[in-house]
C-alpha positions as CSV (number, residue, x, y, z in Angstrom):
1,X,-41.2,30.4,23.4
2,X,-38.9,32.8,25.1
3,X,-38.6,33.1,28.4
4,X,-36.6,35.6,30.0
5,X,-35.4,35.7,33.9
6,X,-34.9,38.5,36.5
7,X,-33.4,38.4,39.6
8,X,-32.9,41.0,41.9
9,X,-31.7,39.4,45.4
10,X,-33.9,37.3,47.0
11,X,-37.1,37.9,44.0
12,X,-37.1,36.6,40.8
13,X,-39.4,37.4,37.8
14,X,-39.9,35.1,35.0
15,X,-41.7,36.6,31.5
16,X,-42.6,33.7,28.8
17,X,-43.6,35.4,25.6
18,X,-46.0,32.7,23.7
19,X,-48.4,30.6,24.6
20,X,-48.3,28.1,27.7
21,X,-49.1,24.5,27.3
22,X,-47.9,21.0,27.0
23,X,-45.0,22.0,24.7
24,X,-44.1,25.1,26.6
25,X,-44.2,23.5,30.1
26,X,-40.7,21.8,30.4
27,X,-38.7,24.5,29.4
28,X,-41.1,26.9,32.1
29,X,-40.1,24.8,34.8
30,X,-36.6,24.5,34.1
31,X,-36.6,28.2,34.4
32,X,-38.1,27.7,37.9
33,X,-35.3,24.6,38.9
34,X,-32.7,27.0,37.6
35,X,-33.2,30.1,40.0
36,X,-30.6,30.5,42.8
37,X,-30.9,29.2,46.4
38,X,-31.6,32.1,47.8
39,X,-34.6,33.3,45.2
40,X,-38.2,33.0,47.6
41,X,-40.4,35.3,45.6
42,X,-41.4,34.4,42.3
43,X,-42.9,37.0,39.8
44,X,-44.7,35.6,36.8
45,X,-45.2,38.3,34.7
46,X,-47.3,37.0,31.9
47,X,-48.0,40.1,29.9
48,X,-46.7,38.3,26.6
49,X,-48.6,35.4,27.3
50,X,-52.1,35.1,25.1
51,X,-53.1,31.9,25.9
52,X,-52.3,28.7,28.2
53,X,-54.3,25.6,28.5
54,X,-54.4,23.2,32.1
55,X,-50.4,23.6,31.8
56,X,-50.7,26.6,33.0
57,X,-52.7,25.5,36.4
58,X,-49.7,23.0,36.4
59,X,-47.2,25.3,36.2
60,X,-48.6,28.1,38.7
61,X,-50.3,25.1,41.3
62,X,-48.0,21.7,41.1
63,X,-44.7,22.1,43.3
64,X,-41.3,22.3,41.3
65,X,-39.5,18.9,41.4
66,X,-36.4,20.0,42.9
67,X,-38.9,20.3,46.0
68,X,-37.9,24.1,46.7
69,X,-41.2,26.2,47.7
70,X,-41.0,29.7,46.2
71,X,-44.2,32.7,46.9
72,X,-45.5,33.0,43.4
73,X,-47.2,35.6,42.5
74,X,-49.2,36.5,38.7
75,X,-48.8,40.1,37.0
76,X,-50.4,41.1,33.4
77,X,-52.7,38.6,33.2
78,X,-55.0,39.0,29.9
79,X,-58.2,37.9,29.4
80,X,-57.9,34.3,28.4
81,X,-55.4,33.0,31.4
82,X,-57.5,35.1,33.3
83,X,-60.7,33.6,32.8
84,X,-59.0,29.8,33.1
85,X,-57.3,30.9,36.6
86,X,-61.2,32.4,37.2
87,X,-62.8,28.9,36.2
88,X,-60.2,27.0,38.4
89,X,-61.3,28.4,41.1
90,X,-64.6,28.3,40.6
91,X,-64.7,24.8,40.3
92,X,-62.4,23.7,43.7
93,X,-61.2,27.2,45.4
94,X,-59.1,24.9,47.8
95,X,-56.7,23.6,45.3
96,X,-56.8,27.0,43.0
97,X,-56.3,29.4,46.0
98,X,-56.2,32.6,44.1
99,X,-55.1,34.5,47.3
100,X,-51.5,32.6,46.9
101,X,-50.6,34.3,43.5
102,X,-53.2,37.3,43.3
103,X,-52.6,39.2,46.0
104,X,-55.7,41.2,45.9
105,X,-57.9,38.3,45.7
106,X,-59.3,37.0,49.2
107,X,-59.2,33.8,50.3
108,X,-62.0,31.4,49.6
109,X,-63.0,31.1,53.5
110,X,-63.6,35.3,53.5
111,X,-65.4,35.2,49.7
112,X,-69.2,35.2,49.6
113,X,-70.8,32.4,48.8
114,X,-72.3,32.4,45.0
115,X,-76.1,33.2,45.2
């Protein structure tokens, strides 16, 4: 996988071309541990990216371990993450808050309920 890293002041964009999953995960995150102090916005632009498995719910829900909080947001998601990120939340909209990294997408409190 390559992975390449942006950062423009206080925003950073990360762009993984390949797949995410188990394999892919480690080296994701040390992308995240390695932005500056001073990064708060994260970008993850995941035009390149076909295809991730629960690695990538990890990686976009599960708190970095250096402990450091960054707003995370998606862009160019395709079909496949799409539809997993979808699922997610579906299944538990509390833990998979869309909202936080799609800003377009409401929070669950505001969304209808499903018919």
């Amino acid at each position: 996988m390559n992975i390449t890293t942006t950062i423009d002041g206080t925003s950073a964009r990360i762009r993984p071309c390949g797949e995410i999953d188990s394999d892919t995960l480690p080296p994701l995150r040390a992308a995240v541990d390695g932005l500056p102090p001073q990064v708060t916005d994260l970008q993850w632009d995941l035009t390149y990216t076909p295809f991730m498995d629960v690695a990538g719910l990890h990686l976009l829900f599960t708190p970095t371990a250096n402990g450091r909080e960054h707003r995370a947001t998606v862009t160019g998601l395709r079909a496949q993450p799409l539809w997993l990120l979808l699922t997610a939340a579906e299944v538990d909209p509390t833990v998979f808050d869309l909202s936080r990294l799609l800003p377009d997408v409401p929070p669950a409190r505001f969304r209808p309920a499903a018919p």
